[in-house]
C-alpha positions as CSV (number, residue, x, y, z in Angstrom):
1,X,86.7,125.4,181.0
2,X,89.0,125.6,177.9
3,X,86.4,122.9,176.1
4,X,83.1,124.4,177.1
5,X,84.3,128.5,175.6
6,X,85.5,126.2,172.6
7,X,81.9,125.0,172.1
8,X,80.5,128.3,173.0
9,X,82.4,129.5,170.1
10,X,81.5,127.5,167.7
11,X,77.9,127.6,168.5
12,X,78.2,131.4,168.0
13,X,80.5,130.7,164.6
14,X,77.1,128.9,163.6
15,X,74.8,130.8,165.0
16,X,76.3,133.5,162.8
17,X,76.6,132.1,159.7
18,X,73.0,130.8,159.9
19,X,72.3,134.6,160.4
20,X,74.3,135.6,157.2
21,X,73.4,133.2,155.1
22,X,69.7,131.9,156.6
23,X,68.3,128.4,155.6
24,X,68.4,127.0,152.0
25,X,65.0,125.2,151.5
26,X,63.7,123.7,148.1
27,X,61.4,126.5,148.0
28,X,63.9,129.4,149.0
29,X,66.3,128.6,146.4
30,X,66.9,131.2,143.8
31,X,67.9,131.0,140.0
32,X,70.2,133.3,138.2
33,X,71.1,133.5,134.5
34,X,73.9,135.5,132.6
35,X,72.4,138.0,129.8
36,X,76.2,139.2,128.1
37,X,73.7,141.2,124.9
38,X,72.7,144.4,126.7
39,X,71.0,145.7,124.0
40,X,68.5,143.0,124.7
41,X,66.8,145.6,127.3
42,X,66.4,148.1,124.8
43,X,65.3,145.6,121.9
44,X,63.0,143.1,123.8
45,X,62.8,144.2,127.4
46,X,59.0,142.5,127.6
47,X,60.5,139.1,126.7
48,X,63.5,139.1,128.9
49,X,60.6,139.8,131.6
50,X,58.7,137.0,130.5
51,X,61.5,134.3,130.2
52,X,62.5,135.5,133.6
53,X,58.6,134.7,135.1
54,X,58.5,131.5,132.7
55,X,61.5,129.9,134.0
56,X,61.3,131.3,137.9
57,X,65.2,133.4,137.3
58,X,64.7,136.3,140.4
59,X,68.8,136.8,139.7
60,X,70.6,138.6,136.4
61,X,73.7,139.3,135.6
62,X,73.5,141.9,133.5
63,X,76.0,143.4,131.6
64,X,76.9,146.5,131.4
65,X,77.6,148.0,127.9
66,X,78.2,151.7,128.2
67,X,76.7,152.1,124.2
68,X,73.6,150.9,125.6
69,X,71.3,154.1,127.1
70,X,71.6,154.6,130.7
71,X,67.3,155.3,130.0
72,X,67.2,151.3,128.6
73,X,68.7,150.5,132.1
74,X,66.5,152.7,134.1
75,X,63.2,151.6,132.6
76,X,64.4,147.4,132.5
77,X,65.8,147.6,136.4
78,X,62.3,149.3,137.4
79,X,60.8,146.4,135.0
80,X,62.5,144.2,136.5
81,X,62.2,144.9,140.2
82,X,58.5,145.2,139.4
83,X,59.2,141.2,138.5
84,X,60.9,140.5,142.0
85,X,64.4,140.2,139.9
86,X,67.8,141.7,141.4
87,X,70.1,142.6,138.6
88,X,73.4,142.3,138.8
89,X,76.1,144.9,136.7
90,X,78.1,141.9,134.9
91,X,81.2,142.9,133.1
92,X,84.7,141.1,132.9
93,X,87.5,139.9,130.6
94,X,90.8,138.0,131.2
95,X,93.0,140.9,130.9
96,X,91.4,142.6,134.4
97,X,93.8,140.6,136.2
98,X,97.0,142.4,135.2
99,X,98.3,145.2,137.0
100,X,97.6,147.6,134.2
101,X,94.7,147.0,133.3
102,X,93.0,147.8,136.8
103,X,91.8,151.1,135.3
104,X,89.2,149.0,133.5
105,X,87.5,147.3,136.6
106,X,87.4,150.9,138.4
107,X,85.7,152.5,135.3
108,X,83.0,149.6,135.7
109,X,82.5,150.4,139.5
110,X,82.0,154.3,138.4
111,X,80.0,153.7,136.2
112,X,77.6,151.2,138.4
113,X,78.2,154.1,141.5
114,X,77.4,157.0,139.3
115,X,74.2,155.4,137.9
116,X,72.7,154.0,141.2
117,X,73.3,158.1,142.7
118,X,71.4,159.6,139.3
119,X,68.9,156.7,139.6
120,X,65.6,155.9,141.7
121,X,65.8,153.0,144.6
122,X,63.8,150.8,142.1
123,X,65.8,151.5,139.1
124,X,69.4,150.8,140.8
125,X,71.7,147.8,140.3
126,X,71.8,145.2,143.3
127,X,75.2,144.8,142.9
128,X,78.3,144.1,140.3
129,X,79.6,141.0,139.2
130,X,82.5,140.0,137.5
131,X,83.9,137.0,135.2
132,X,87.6,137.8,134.9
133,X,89.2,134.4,133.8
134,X,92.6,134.9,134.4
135,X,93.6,131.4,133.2
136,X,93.4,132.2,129.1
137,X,96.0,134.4,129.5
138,X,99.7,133.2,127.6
139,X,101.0,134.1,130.3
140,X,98.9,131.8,132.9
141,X,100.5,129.6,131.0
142,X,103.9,130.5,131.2
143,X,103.9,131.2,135.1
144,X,100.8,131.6,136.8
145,X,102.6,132.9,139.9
146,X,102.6,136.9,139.2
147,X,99.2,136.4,137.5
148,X,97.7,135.1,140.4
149,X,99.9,138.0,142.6
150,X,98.4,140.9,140.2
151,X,95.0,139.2,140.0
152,X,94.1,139.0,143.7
153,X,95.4,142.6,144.4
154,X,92.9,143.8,142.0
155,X,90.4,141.8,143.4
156,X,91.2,143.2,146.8
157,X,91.5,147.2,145.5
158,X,88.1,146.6,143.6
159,X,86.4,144.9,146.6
160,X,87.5,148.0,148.7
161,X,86.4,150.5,146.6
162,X,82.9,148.8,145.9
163,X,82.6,148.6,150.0
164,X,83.6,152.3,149.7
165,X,80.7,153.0,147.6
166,X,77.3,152.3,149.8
167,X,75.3,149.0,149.9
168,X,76.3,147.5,145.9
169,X,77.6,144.0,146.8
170,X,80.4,142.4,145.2
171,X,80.6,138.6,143.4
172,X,82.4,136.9,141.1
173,X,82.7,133.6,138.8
174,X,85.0,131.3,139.9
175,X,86.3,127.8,138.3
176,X,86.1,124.5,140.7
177,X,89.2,123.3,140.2
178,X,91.1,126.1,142.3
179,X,90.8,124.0,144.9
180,X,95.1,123.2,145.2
181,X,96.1,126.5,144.0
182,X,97.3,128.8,146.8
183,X,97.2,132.4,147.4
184,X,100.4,134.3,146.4
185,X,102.6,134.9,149.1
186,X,101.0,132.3,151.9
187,X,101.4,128.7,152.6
188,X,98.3,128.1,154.2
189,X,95.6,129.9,152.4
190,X,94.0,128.6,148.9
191,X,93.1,130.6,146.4
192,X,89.2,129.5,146.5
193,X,89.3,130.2,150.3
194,X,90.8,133.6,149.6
195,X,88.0,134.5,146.8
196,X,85.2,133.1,148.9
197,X,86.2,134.9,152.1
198,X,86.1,138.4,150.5
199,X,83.4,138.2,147.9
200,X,79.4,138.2,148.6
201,X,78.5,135.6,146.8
202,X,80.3,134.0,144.4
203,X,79.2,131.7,141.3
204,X,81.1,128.9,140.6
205,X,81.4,127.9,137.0
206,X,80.3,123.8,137.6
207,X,80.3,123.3,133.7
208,X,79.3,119.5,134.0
209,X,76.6,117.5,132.5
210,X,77.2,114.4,135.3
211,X,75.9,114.8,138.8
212,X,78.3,111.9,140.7
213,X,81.5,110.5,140.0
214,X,84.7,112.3,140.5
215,X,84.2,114.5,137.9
216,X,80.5,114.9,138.5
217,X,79.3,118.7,139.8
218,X,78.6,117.0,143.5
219,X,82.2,116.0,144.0
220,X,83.3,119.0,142.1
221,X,82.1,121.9,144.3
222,X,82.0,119.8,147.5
223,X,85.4,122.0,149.0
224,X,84.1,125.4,147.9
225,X,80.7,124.6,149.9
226,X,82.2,123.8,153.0
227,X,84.6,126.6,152.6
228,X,81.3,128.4,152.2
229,X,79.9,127.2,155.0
230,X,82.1,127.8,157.5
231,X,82.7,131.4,156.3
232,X,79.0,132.4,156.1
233,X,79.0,133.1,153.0
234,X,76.8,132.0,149.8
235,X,77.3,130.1,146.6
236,X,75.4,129.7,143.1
237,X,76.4,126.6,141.4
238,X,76.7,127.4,137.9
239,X,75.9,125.2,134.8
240,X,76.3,126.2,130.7
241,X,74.1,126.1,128.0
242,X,76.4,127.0,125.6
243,X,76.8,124.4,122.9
244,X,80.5,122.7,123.3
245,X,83.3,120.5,121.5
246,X,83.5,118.7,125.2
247,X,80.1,117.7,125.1
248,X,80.5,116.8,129.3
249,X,80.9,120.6,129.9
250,X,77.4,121.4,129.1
251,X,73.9,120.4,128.7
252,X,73.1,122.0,125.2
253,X,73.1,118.0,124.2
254,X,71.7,116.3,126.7
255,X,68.6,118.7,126.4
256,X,66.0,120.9,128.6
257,X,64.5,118.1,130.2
258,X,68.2,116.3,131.5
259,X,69.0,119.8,132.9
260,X,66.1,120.2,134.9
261,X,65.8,116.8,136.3
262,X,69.3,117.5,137.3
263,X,69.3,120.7,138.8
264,X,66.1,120.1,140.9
265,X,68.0,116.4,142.2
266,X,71.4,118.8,142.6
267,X,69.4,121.4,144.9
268,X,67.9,118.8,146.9
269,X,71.6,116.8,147.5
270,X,73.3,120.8,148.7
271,X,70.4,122.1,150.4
272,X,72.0,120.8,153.4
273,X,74.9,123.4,153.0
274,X,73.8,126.7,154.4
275,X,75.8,128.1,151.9
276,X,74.1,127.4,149.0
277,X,72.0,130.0,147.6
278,X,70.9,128.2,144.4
279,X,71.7,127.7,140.7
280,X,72.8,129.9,137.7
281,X,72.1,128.9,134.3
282,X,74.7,129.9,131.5
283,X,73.7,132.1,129.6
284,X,70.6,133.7,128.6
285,X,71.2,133.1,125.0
286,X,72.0,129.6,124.7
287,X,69.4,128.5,127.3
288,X,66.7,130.0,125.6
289,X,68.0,128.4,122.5
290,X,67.5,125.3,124.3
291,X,64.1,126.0,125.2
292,X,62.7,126.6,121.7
293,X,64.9,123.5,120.3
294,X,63.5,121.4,123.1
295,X,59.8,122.4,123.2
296,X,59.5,122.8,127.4
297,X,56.2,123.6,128.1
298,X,57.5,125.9,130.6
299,X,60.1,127.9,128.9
300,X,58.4,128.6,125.4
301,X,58.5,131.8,124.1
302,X,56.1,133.2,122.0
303,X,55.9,131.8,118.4
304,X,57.8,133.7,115.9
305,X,55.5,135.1,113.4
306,X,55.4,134.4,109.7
307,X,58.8,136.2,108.0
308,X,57.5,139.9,106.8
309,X,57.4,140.1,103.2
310,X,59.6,142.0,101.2
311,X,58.1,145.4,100.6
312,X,56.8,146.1,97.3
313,X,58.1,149.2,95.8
314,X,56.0,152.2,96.0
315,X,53.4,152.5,93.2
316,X,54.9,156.0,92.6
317,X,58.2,156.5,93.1
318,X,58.6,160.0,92.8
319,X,56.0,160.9,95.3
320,X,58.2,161.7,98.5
321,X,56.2,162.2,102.0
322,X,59.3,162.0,104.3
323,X,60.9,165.9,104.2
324,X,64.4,166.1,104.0
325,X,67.0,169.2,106.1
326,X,68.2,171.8,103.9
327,X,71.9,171.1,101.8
328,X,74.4,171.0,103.8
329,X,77.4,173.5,103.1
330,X,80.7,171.3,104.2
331,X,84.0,170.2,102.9
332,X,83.6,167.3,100.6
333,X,85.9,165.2,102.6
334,X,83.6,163.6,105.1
335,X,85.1,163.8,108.8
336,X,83.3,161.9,111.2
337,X,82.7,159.7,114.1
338,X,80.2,157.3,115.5
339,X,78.2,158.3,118.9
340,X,77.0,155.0,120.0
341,X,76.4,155.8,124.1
342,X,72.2,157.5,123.0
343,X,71.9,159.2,126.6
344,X,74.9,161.3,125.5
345,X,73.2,162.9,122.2
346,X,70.7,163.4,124.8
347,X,72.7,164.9,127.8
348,X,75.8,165.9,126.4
349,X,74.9,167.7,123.1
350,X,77.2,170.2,123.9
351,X,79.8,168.8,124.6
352,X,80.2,166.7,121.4
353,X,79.1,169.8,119.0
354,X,82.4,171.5,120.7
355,X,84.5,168.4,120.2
356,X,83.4,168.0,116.6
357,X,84.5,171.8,116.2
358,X,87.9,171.3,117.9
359,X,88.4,168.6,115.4
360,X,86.7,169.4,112.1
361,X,84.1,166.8,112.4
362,X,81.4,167.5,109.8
363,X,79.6,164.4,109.9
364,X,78.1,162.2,112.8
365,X,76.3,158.7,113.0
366,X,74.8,158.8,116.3
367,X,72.8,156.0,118.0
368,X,69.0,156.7,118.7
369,X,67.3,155.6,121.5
370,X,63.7,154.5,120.2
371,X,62.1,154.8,123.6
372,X,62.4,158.6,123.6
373,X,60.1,161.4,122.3
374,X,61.1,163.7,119.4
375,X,61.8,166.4,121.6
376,X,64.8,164.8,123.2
377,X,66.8,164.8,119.2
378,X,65.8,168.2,118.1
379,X,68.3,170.6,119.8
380,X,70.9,168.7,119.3
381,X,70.1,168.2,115.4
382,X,69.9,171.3,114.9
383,X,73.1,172.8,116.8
384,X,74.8,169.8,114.4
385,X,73.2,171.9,111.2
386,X,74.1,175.1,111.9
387,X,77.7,173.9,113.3
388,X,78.0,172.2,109.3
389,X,77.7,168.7,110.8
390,X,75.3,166.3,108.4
391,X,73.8,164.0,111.1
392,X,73.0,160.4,110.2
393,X,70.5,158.3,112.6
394,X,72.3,155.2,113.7
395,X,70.8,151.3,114.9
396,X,72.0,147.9,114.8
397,X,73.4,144.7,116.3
398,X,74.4,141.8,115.0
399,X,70.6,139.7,115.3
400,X,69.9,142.6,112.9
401,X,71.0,140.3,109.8
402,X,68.4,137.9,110.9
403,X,64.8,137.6,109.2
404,X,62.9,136.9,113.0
405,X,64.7,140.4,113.7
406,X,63.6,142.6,110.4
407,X,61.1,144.3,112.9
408,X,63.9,145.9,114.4
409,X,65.1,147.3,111.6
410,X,62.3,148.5,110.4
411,X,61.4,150.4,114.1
412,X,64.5,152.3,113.7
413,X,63.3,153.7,109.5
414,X,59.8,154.2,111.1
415,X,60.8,156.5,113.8
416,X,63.3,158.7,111.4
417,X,60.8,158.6,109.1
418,X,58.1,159.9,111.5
419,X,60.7,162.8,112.9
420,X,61.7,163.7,110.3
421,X,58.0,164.7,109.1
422,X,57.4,166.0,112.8
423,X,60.2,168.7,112.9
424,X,61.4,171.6,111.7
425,X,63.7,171.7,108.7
426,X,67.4,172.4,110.6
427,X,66.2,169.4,112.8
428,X,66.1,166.7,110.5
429,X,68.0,163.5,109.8
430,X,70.4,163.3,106.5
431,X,70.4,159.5,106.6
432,X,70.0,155.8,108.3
433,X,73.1,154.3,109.1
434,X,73.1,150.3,109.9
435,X,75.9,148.3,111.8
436,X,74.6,144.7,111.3
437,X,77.8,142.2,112.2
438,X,76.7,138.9,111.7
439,X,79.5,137.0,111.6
440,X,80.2,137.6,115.6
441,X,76.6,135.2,115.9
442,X,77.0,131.0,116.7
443,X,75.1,130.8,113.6
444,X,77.9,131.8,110.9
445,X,79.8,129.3,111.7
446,X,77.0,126.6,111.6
447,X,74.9,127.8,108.7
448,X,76.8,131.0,106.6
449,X,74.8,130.6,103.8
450,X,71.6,131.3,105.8
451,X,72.5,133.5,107.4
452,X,74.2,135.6,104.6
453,X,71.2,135.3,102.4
454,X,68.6,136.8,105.6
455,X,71.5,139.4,106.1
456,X,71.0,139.9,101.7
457,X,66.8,139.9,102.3
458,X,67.0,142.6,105.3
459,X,69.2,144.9,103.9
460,X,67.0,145.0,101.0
461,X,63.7,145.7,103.2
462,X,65.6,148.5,104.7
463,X,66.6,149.8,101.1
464,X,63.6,149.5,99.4
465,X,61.2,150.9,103.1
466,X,63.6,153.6,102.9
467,X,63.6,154.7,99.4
468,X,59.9,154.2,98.9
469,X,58.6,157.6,100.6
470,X,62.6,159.2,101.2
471,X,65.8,160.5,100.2
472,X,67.4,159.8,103.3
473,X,71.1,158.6,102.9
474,X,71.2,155.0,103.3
475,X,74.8,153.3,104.3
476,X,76.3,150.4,106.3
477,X,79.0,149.4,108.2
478,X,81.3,146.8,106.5
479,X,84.3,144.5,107.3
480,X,86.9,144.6,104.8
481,X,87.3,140.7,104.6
482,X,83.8,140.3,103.3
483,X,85.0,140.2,99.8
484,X,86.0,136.8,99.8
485,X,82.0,135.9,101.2
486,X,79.4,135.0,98.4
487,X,76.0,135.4,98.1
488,X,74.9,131.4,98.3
489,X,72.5,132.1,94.8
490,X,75.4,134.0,93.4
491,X,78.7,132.7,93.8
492,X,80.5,135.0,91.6
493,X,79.2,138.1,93.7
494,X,80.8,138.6,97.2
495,X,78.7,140.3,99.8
496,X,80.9,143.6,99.6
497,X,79.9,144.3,96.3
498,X,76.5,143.7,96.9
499,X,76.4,146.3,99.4
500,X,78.1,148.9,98.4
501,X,75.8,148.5,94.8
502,X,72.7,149.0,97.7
503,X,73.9,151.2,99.5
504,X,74.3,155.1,99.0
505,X,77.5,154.9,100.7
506,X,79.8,152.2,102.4
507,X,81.5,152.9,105.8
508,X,84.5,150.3,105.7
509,X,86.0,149.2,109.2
510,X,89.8,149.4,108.2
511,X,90.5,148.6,112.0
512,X,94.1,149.6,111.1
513,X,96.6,151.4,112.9
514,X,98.8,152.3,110.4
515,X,97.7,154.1,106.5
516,X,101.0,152.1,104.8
517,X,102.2,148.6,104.6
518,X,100.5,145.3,103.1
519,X,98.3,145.0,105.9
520,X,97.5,148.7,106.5
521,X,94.4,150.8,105.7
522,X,95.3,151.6,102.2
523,X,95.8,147.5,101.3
524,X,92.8,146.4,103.0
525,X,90.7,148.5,101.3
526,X,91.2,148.3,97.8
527,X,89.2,145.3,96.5
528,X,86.1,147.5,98.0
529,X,87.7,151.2,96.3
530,X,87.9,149.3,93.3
531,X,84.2,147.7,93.5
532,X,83.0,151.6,94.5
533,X,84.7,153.0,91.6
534,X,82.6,150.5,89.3
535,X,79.7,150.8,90.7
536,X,79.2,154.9,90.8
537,X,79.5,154.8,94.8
538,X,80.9,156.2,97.7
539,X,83.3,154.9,100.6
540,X,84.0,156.1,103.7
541,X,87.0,154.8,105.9
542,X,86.8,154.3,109.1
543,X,89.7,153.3,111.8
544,X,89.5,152.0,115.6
545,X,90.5,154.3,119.2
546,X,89.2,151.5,121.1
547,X,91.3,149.3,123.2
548,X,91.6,146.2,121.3
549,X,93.2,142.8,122.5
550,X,92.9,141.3,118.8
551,X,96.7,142.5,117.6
552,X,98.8,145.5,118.2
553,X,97.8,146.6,114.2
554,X,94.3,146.9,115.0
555,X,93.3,150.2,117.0
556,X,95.0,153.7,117.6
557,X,94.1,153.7,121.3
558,X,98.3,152.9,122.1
559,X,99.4,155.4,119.2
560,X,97.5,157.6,120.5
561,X,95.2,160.8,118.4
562,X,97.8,162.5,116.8
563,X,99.6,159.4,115.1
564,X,96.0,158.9,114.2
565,X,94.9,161.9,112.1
566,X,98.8,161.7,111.0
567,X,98.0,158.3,109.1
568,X,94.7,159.5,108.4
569,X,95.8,162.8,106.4
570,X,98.0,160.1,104.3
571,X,94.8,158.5,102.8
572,X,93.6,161.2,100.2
573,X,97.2,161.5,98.7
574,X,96.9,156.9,98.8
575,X,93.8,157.0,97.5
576,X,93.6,159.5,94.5
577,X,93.0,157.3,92.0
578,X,90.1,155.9,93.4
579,X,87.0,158.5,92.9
580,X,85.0,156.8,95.5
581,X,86.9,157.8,98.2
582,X,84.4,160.0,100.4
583,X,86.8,160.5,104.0
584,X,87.2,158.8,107.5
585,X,85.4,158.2,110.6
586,X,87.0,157.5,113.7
587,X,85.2,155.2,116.4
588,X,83.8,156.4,118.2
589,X,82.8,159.6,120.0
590,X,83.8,158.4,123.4
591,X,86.9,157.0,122.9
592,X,88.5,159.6,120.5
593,X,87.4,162.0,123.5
594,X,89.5,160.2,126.0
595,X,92.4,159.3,123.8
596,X,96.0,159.6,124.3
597,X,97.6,162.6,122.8
């Protein structure tokens, strides 16, 4: 009797995974890929589409970047859906898994929870996803033990308050080599068991080129399948892209073709496991690089049109088309801050003109959304004018510096160009303002000089399509290290001096925490004071509120706002001598909002 309700059970434990997790066929099996530059939806939201289509991907994880319009997400989650794509809120870093840094993961879930309630059923996010890698931390390395303890109980008090929140489900990345590492506090329970159990669907990070051997991705994620399996629940197997110094973690050398043969022969050995769901490519990015390198029929994109030439300059000069606000009556000591999140010039313009009074702000760079009509800026310009506040329009990422990506740039002068000519006087723009950071891109380590030199051609498009019809303000963001980077056809003149000798005025990110000292604001940005001083320009200073997890010297987010503006109010008394000295900015909008007294 004992033996027949034993089989009865586990006929029903079958029965009712089957149910959960339904049959993996060749046909059924779906294809998900990683896109970590948000900004993509706002920038090239047709070709994210298409790549999806080309390359059969009904799965994204999608990050979510809070700078990037909550309009951008809208419009590409409706695109998407349209596609038959689920998109998945992708966010994550190492540091989640400490105890005090749980605050971060719960800001992600209100944000996802918040946007799904103030968004249509087509335009909401399937569910969220996270790649919190725990084991890059020093002090994995030092014990793992209370890592893993403060690790798993945010896991558990994020999983609980996603459940809380409605239908979003919850994933996660996972490495395959958990496999002997138990849970915290229990002798019979592993770690991958644990995240498996509790999690959706999770995405296991198989970064191998080899299909068989012990080290191969069959053998690999054998365990986490049947752990899979007998909990009902599903599995991508993950594979990179990404080019790597252990060529066997990826197939960015072994090519487009190798990876496909692969991945079709690896779907057809699992597809026996009713666990597995189907495959994840890592990332967007690199895989597409792959594509183009490669030549797959399948995958192309488009072909990239001819570089745009370099405008010529207006045949007369003085003849200006583009109308410019009224002069601005403010203090001469520019105090500012960056709005980078567009939907809040948008939705919140009052709320930031009150903050910029509280504080004395007088100046604002504030990220435009390119999608939106006229209307949606005006107000909000105007309350910035008549509050004393010169308004700057604000773009950029770091593809920016690139010449395939000069369209981009020029979008963003085009459509300030074009308001400005559209709207009344008070309404109007004072300037462009570019942050263009090319040095985060795989390419400036590979080929600097290239890409330095298409950073040098595009800035001087924007200059000379600016100043051709305008007197719009032109100014840049720039690093203060980039005085010891040349120009490849000029190797006695560094890329900062270029810049601020184009530029109306330089904003220099001093990412500082402190004005004094031989590594504090005042020391990191003399070379560029000096350069200004020469040249007949203007500098601007600005500092970090943002968390950072580069060095303790970098942001004022621990100090708090009030050590802030107490450094800050040292700079005009440090930097008398130097005539170029405009003021500060503080980034950004957002965070200064929330900081710590």
């Amino acid at each position: 009797m004992e033996r027949n309700a034993s089989r009865i059970g586990l006929l029903l434990l079958v029965m009712t995974a089957l149910l959960m997790v339904g049959f993996s066929k060749p046909g059924d099996t779906r294809k998900a890929t990683w896109i970590w530059q948000a900004e993509r939806i706002e920038d090239e939201p047709e070709k994210l589409i298409d790549f999806a289509k080309k390359n059969h991907i009904n799965v994204m994880y999608l990050h979510v970047d809070r700078t990037v319009p909550e309009a951008a997400y809208r419009r590409f989650l409706r695109q998407a859906g349209q596609a038959g794509i689920e998109v998945h809120g992708l966010a994550g870093h190492p540091l989640w898994a400490l105890r005090e840094y749980r605050d971060r993961i719960m800001k992600l879930v209100d944000w996802v929870s918040a946007y799904n309630q103030s968004s249509a059923a087509a335009e909401r996010f399937k569910g969220i996803h996270l790649d919190v890698e725990p084991y890059v931390l020093p002090e994995w390395e030092v014990d793992p033990q209370p890592v893993l303890r403060s690790w798993t109980e945010n896991m558990e008090h994020v999983i609980d308050a996603v459940k809380g929140r409605g239908s979003l489900e919850i994933s996660v990345d996972m490495p395959v080599w958990f496999d002997n590492i138990m849970v915290p506090n229990t002798q019979s329970t592993s770690l991958p068991e644990w995240i498996i159990s509790r999690f959706d669907h999770v995405t296991l990070m198989a970064y191998r080129q080899q299909l068989d051997g012990g080290n191969g991705i069959i053998e690999l994620v054998q365990n986490e399948m049947e752990i899979a399996d007998r909990f009902g629940k599903s599995i991508f197997i993950g594979v990179n892209t990404k080019p790597m110094t252990e060529t066997h973690t990826t197939f960015y050398d072994a090519g487009i073709q190798a990876m496909d043969a692969a991945l079709k022969q690896m779907s057809e050995r699992l597809e026996h496991h009713a666990s597995f769901t189907g495959i994840a490519i890592h990332d967007y990015q690199y895989w597409n690089r792959m594509l183009e390198r490669d030549g797959d029929a399948g995958g192309l994109p488009d072909p990239k049109p001819d570089p745009e030439p370099l405008p010529k300059p207006d045949p007369d000069p003085g003849q200006i088309s583009v109308p410019m606000p009224p002069p601005m009556e403010r203090n001469s000591t520019v105090v500012g801050t960056y709005v980078w999140r567009a939907e809040l010039a948008i939705n919140q313009p009052d709320d930031i003109i009150a903050f910029a009074k509280e504080q004395g702000i007088n100046y604002l760079y504030v990220r435009l959304d390119l999608q939106q009509p006229f209307d949606a800026y005006r107000s909000f310009v105007k309350k910035a004018h008549d509050a004393g506040i010169e308004m700057h329009a604000m773009g950029g990422h770091p593809a920016w510096a690139l010449t395939e990506n000069r369209q981009r740039i020029m979008k963003l002068v085009d459509y300030v160009k074009r308001y400005n000519q559209a709207v009344a006087p008070e309404e109007r723009f004072y300037g462009i303002h570019l942050d263009v950071e090319p040095y985060v891109l795989p390419e400036w380590s590979s080929s600097r000089d290239d890409v330095v030199a298409q950073w040098r051609d595009n800035m001087n498009v924007f200059v000379q399509s600016v100043k051709a019809d305008s007197k719009l303000e032109i100014s840049v963001d720039l690093a203060v290290w980039l005085d010891r980077t040349f120009l490849p056809d000029k190797p006695e003149l560094s890329i900062s001096e270029w810049m601020i000798g184009r530029m109306d005025h330089v904003t220099l990110m001093a990412f500082r925490n402190m004005a004094e000292g031989s590594n504090g604001i005042v020391a990191v940005v003399k070379q560029e004071m000096q350069m200004a001083d020469r040249l007949g320009k203007r500098i601007v200073v600005a500092v970090e509120m943002k968390e950072s997890f580069e060095g303790e010297h970098i942001s004022f987010y621990d100090k708090g706002a009030e050590e802030m503006i107490k450094q800050l109010d040292k700079l005009p008394e440090m930097l008398a001598e130097h005539s170029s000295y405009t003021g500060f900015m503080i980034h950004a909008y957002d965070y200064w909002k929330e900081a710590k007294p």
